[in-house]
Structure formats: structure tokens, C-alpha cells
C-alpha positions as a printed Julia matrix, in Angstrom:
412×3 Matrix{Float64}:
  77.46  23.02  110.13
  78.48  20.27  113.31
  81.55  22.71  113.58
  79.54  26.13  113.91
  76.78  23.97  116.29
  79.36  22.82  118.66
  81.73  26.57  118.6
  78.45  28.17  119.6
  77.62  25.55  122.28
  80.86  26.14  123.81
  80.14  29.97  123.91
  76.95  28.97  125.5
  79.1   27.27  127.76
  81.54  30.0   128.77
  78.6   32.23  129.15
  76.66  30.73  132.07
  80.11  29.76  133.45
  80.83  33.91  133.5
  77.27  34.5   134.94
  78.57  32.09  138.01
  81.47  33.83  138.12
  79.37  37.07  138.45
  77.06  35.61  141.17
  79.98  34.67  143.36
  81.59  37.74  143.07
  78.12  39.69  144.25
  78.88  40.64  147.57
  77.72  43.41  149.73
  79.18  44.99  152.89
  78.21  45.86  156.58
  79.58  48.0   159.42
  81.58  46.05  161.3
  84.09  46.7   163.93
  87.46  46.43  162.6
  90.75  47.77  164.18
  93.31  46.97  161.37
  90.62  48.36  159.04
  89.83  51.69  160.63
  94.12  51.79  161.12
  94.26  51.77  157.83
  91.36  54.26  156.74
  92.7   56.53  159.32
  96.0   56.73  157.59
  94.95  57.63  154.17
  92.75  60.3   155.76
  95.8   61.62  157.36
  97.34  61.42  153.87
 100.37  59.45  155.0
 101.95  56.92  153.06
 100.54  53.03  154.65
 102.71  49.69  154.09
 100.78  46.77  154.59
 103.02  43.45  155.77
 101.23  40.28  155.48
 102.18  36.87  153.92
 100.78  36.08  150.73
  97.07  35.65  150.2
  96.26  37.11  153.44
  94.13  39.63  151.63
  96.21  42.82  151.44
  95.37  43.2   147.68
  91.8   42.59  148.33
  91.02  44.66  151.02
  92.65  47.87  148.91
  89.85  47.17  146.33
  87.25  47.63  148.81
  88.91  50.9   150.29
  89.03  52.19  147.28
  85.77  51.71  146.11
  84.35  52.37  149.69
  86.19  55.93  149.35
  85.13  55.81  145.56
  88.73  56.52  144.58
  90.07  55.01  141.36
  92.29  52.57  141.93
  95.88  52.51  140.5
  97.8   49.07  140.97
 101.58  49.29  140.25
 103.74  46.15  140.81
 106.92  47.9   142.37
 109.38  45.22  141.49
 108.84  44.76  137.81
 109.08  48.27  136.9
 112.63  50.17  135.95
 113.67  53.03  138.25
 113.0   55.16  135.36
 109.28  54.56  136.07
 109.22  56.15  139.02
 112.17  58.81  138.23
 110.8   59.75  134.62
 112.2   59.22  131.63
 114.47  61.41  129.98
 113.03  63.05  126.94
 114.93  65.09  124.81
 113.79  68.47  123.09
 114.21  70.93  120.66
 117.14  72.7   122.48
 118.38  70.91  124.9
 121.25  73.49  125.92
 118.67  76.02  127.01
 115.95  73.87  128.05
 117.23  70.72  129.82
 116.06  68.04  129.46
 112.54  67.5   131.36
 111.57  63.53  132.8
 108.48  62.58  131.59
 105.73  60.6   133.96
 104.86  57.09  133.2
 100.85  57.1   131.92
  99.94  55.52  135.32
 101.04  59.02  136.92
  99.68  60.69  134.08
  96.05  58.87  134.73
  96.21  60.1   137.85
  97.15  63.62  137.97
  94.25  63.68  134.77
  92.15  62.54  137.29
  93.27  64.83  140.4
  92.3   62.01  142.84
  92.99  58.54  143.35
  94.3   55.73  145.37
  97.8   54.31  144.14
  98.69  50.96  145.29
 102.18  49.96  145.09
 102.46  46.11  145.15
 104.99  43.62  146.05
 107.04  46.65  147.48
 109.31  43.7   149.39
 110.72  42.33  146.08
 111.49  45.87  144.52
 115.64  46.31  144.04
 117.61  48.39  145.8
 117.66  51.14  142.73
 113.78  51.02  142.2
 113.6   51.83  145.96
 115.92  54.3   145.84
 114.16  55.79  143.18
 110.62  55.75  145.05
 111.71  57.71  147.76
 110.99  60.93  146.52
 107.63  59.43  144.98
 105.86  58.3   148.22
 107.49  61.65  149.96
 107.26  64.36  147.72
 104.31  62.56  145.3
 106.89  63.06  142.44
 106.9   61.28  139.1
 109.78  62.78  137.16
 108.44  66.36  136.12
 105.17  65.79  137.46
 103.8   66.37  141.24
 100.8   64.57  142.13
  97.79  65.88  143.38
  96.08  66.04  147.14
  93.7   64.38  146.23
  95.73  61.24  145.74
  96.54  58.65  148.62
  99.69  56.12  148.53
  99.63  52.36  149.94
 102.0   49.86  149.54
 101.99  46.03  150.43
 104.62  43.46  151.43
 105.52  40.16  152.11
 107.87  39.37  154.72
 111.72  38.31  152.86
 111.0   34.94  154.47
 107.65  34.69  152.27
 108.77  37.09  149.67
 109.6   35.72  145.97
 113.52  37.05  146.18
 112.6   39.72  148.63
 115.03  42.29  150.26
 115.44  44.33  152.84
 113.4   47.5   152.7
 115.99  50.22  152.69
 116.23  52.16  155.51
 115.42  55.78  153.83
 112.14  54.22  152.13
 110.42  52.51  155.09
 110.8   55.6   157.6
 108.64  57.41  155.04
 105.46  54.83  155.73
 103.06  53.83  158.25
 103.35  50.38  158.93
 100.53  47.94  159.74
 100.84  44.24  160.22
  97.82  42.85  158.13
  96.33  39.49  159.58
  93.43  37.45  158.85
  90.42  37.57  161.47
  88.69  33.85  160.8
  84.95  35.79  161.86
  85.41  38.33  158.82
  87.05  35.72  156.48
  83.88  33.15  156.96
  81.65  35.9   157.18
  83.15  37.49  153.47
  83.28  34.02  151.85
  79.7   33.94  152.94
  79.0   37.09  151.12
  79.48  40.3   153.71
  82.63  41.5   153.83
  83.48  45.29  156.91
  82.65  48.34  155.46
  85.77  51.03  155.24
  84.9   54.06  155.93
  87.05  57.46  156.59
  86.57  58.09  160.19
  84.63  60.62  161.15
  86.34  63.89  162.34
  84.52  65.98  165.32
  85.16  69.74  163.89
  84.93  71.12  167.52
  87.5   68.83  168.63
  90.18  69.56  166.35
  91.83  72.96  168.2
  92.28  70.04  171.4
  93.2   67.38  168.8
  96.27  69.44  167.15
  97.73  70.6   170.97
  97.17  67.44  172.53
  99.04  65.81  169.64
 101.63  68.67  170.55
 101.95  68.02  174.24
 102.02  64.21  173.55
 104.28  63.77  171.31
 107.07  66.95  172.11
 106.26  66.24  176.21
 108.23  62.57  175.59
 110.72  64.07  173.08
 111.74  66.72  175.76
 111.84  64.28  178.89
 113.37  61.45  176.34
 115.61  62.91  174.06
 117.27  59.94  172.66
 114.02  59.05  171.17
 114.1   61.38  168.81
 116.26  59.75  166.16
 117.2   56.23  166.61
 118.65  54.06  163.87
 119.04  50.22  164.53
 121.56  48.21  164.59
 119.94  45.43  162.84
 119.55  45.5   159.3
 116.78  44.01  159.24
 114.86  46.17  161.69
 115.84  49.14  159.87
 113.21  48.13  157.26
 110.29  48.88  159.69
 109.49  51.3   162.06
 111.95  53.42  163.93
 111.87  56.73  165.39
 113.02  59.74  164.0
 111.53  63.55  162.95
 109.91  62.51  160.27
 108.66  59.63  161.9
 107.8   61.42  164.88
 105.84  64.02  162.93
 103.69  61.47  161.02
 103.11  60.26  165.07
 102.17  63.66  166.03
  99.59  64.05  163.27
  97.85  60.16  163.27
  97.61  60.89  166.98
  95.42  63.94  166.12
  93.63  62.23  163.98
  92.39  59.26  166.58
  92.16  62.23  169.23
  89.65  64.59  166.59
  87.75  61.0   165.69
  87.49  59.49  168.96
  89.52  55.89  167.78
  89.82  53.51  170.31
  93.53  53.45  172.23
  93.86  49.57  169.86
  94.21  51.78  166.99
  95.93  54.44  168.25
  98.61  51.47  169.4
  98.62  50.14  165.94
  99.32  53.31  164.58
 101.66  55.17  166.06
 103.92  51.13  166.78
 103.63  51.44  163.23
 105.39  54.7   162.71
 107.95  54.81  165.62
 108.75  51.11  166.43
 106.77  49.21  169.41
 109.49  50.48  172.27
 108.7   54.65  171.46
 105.29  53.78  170.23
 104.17  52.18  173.71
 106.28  55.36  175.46
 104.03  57.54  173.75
 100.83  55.97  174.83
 101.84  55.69  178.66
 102.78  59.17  178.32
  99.24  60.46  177.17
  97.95  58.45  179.79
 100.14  60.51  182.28
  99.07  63.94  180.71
  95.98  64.29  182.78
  97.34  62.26  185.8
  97.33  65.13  188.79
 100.48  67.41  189.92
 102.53  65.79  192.35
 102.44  69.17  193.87
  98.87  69.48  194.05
  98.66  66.17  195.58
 101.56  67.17  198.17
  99.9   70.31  199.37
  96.09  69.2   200.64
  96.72  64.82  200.45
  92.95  64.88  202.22
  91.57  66.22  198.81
  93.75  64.42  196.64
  91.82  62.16  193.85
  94.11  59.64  192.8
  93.38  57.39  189.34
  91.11  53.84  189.77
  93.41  52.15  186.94
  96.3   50.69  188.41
  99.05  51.53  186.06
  97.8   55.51  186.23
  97.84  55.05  190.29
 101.14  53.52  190.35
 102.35  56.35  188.11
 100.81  58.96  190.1
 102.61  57.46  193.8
 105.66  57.31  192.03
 105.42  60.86  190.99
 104.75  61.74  194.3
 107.56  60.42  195.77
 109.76  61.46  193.46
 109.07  64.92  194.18
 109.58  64.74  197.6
 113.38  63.18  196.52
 113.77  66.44  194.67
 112.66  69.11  197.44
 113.4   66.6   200.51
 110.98  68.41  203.27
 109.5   67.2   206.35
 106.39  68.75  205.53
 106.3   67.06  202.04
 107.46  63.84  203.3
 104.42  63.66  206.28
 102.53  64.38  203.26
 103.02  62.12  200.84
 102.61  59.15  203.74
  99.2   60.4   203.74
  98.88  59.89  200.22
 100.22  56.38  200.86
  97.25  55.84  203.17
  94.72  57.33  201.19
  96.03  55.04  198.0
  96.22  51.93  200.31
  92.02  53.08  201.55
  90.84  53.05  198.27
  93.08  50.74  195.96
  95.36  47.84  195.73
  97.91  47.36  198.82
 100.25  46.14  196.57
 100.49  49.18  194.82
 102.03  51.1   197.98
 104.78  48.82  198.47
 107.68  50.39  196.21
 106.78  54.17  196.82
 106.39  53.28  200.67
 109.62  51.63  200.35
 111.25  54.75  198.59
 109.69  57.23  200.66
 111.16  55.34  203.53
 114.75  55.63  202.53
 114.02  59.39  201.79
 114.05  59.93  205.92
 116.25  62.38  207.6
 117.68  61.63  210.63
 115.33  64.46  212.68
 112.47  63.22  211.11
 110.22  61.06  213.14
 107.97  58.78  211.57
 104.64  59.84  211.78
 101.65  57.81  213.48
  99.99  57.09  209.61
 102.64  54.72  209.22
 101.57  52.46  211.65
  98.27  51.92  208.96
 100.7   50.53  206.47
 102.31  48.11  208.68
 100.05  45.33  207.38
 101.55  46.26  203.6
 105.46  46.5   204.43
 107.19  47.1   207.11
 108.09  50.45  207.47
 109.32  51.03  210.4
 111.87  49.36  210.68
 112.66  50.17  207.48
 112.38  54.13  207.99
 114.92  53.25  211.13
 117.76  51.67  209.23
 117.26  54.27  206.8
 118.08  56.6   209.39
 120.77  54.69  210.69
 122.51  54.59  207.31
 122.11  58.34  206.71
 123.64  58.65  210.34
 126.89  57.16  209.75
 127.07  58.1   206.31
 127.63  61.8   207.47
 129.53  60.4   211.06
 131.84  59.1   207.86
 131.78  62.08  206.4
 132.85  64.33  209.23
């Protein structure tokens, strides 16, 4: 009787301890701006495969919970680097007559679940620590959605999470093949949101929120971005690195470049700030290309150099220095292709209008350019004299001409 008194104390016991358990776990959410967040969101509404890096309790795991029951997807956990490749490949499964009808590779019942199911979010954990076979064998999972025989449905969204090799428990290198299929975002702690979640409210995920009259501009601005930079770069468009290491992130390459084209469609048709857009399309193409891209959209809408050459008095040049600078450069060098006295006057004028209405300092390497652009029979005209204070380009324009001089005396 003391024995079945003190078992049922004890389950006493362990039942207020689960009922603190419960209370601590009773948390709630709140809109809260979050860039790595709405990154991440963004991507799985773009359906494109997401890799999360972080070191180890940073809250990668966690934070896939609360997408997926934010999105109210089922959530399918698979820890990549204690599975066989035959997981992800299928398994061989022998028939009646194999002779005439092969033999088909059956899904694991984590696939199955989730084709039964025709939507869902699978997480693929502890990608970092995977083999070399079991990645090899994922590739034509997290592209195609393949499982042996069976094909996935739409309706179901694929992220994977990583620990650096330094941090990883006998990590390796992500193969080069697998990580140019993912998005890749850096996953960091913010101390606000931590506090704030231990305190009870954790940020809200929510899909972003897709303008339908903006998505005709979305799709051919994402167009004119992304091929614009291909066609004026063209050794962006597939470059392997060197470094082993590196080739486990992002790099650039079609398939790389078209999962840039589409998540910058995606920020254009929701209106994300240029932070995500960064994170986002760094995270597809590498930082170098990535940041190309971005200055390039800038330039986009950044008026003609022609335009600008052919009534300077009207001209409206950009307030944000970096867009300025770009447009004076452009300027110039259109002048260096079509060298014209007319054009050249002109652009000085721009020079004066930029130096009237923005930083001086902005004027000195065009003026200096345009300077050296001089032909001999040129004279400098009287609006130079207003950027004297700036550089000084008189002299300059004269030795230019002086140079050009006895470079053709030389060449008679």
C-alpha cells in the first residue's frame, strides 16, 4: 500500500511538472519587423529551395516551427546525415516480372506523408554533416522534388539548415552541384527578438503580400535587371570558384541567376525593402554579382546620357550620391564614345548644374575625364571658369591639349 501511495505521488509529481512545462511553452506572436524573417518567407513563397547557415542553437530549428505553423503547413523534419542515400533515391523493390517491368524505387514514408498530404513544409536538418553520397543523392530531391518513383507536390516547400564545418559535428563541404540549387541565408540572433521571445512574443512569419497589379512590372523588371547585367557582364553568368570551400555557397550561374531573376520579382510585386532584396539575391549569386545586380537596378531608371547631352538646362540629375556619380560618369562616357564639340560644351554644363545642386566632390573625376577628352580646336568654354574652385581645369584641359598635340606631331 506505501508502494502504490508513493508511485502515484510521483505521477502527481510529473504531472504539475508537465503543466509547467506547458505554461512555458505558451507563447504568442506579434508583427514585428524582421529582415532575415521576411528573406526567408519570401523564398518559400517563391518556392525555391532556402539553406539556413547558423551555428548551433542559434534558432534555425526553431524558427522553421513557427513558419510552418504560421503558414499552417505540416511540418516534416528529416536529419540529412543519418539517413542512407537510398532514402532519398528510393529503394529498390522488386516485382512480379522484373524483365518487363523494371524495377520501380519506392519513397521513404516521410515522402509518402507528404505527397498523402499534397502540401507541406520539409525541413532537411544538419544538411552540413550529410556525406558526399547522401548529397549526391539529394540533388535531384531539392531540384526536381523527387523521391525515387515519386514527385512531390506544389504544394510542398523545401528548407534546409547548416552549421558552418568549423561548428559542424564532422561536417563537410557542401558539394558544389547541391548548394547552387539553394537560396542561402546567414541566420543570426537579434538580442531584441531573443529577450523579447524568452519573454513570451516571439515575430510573426507571414508570406508577403503580393500586389496583383504589380506583377506584369514585377516579371519585366526582373527581366531587364537581371539579363541588362548578364549582357553588359558576361562573365557573370557562370562562375565557379576556385576555393573549395566557397563553392559550397553562393555562386553565379543560370540556374542561380534564374532563381535571382524570380526572388527579385517577388520583392519588386511585394514591395520588400532593398535589405532583403540584398539578402536574397547575395544569397543566390555570391555577394560580388549579388551587389552588381542591385547597383544595376538602381541605374535602370537613372536618365539617358543622351537625353541629358541634348537640353543640360532641363536635365534632372539624381539627389543620392552614388546614382549622381553614376549618372556624370555616364555622361562623360558618352561623350568619349561620339567625341563632339557640341557634346563636350554640353556635358560641362552638366558639370555645373551637378556642382549647383550637389556635392563638389562629386564633379571632380568626370571634370577630370572630360578634360582629357579635349581636342586641340576646342576652346574651353567660359562654364569652366565656375568649376575652378573644384579642380583645376584649365590647366588641365591645356596640357590635355598639349599632349594630344604632339601625340599626332609624333605621329606625322
Amino acid at each position: 500500500m506505501l508502494e502504490f501511495s508513493s508511485r502515484t505521488a510521483h505521477a502527481g509529481d510529473l504531472e504539475v511538472a508537465a503543466d509547467l512545462i506547458a505554461m512555458l511553452g505558451d507563447t504568442t506572436t506579434e508583427p514585428r519587423a524582421d529582415p532575415q524573417l521576411e528573406a526567408l518567407t519570401l523564398a518559400v513563397a517563391a518556392d525555391l529551395p532556402v539553406l539556413l547557415w547558423g551555428e548551433p542553437g542559434i534558432g534555425k530549428t526553431a524558427a522553421l516551427q513557427q513558419l510552418a505553423d504560421a503558414l499552417d503547413l505540416p511540418l516534416t523534419t528529416v536529419i540529412a546525415s543519418v539517413h542512407e542515400p537510398s532514402d532519398f533515391s528510393g529503394l529498390p523493390v522488386v516485382g512480379d516480372d522484373p524483365a518487363t517491368q523494371g524495377v520501380p524505387m519506392a519513397p521513404p514514408d516521410w515522402a509518402v506523408r507528404l505527397a498523402a498530404a499534397g502540401r507541406g513544409l520539409l525541413f532537411l536538418d544538419e544538411l552540413s554533416t550529410a556525406p558526399p553520397a547522401v548529397q549526391a543523392a539529394l540533388l535531384r530531391l531539392v531540384l526536381e522534388r523527387r523521391v525515387g518513383a515519386l514527385r512531390l507536390p506544389p504544394g510542398v516547400r523545401i528548407v534546409a539548415a547548416a552549421n558552418p564545418r568549423s561548428s559542424a559535428a564532422d561536417g563537410w563541404e557542401l558539394s558544389a552541384p547541391l548548394a547552387n540549387r539553394f537560396v542561402h541565408l546567414w541566420w543570426a540572433h537579434d538580442h531584441d527578438v531573443v529577450v523579447r521571445g524568452l519573454g513570451g512574443t516571439w515575430p510573426r512569419a507571414t508570406l508577403p503580400r503580393l500586389d496583383p497589379e504589380l506583377l506584369p512590372q514585377a516579371v519585366t523588371f526582373a527581366r531587364r535587371a537581371v539579363c541588362g547585367l548578364l549582357a553588359a557582364r558576361p562573365t557573370l553568368v557562370h562562375r565557379l570558384p576556385s576555393e573549395e570551400t566557397r563553392r559550397g555557397g553562393p555562386w553565379p550561374s543560370p540556374r542561380s541567376w534564374e532563381m535571382a531573376l524570380r526572388l527579385t520579382a517577388f520583392a519588386t510585386a511585394a514591395n520588400t525593402s532593398r535589405e532583403v532584396l540584398s539578402t536574397l539575391v547575395r544569397g543566390t549569386v555570391g555577394d560580388g554579382p549579388g551587389l552588381e545586380l542591385l547597383a544595376w537596378t538602381d541605374r535602370m531608371d537613372l536618365p539617358d546620357p543622351e537625353t541629358l547631352l541634348a537640353d543640360p538646362a532641363a536635365a534632372f540629375l539624381p539627389e543620392r550620391g552614388d546614382l549622381r556619380q553614376a549618372v556624370l560618369d555616364g555622361v562623360v562616357e558618352a561623350v568619349r564614345r561620339r567625341p563632339e564639340r557640341a557634346r563636350w560644351e554640353a556635358a560641362w554644363a552638366l558639370l555645373v548644374r551637378a556642382l549647383e545642386t550637389g556635392a563638389p566632390d562629386l564633379v571632380v573625376v568626370p571634370a577630370s575625364t572630360l578634360a582629357a577628352l579635349r581636342h586641340a580646336d576646342w576652346e574651353v568654354p567660359a562654364s569652366i571658369e565656375r568649376l575652378a574652385g573644384v579642380v583645376s581645369l584649365g590647366g588641365q584641359a591645356d596640357r590635355a591639349a598639349a599632349r594630344i598635340t604632339a601625340v599626332a606631331g609624333r605621329g606625322r
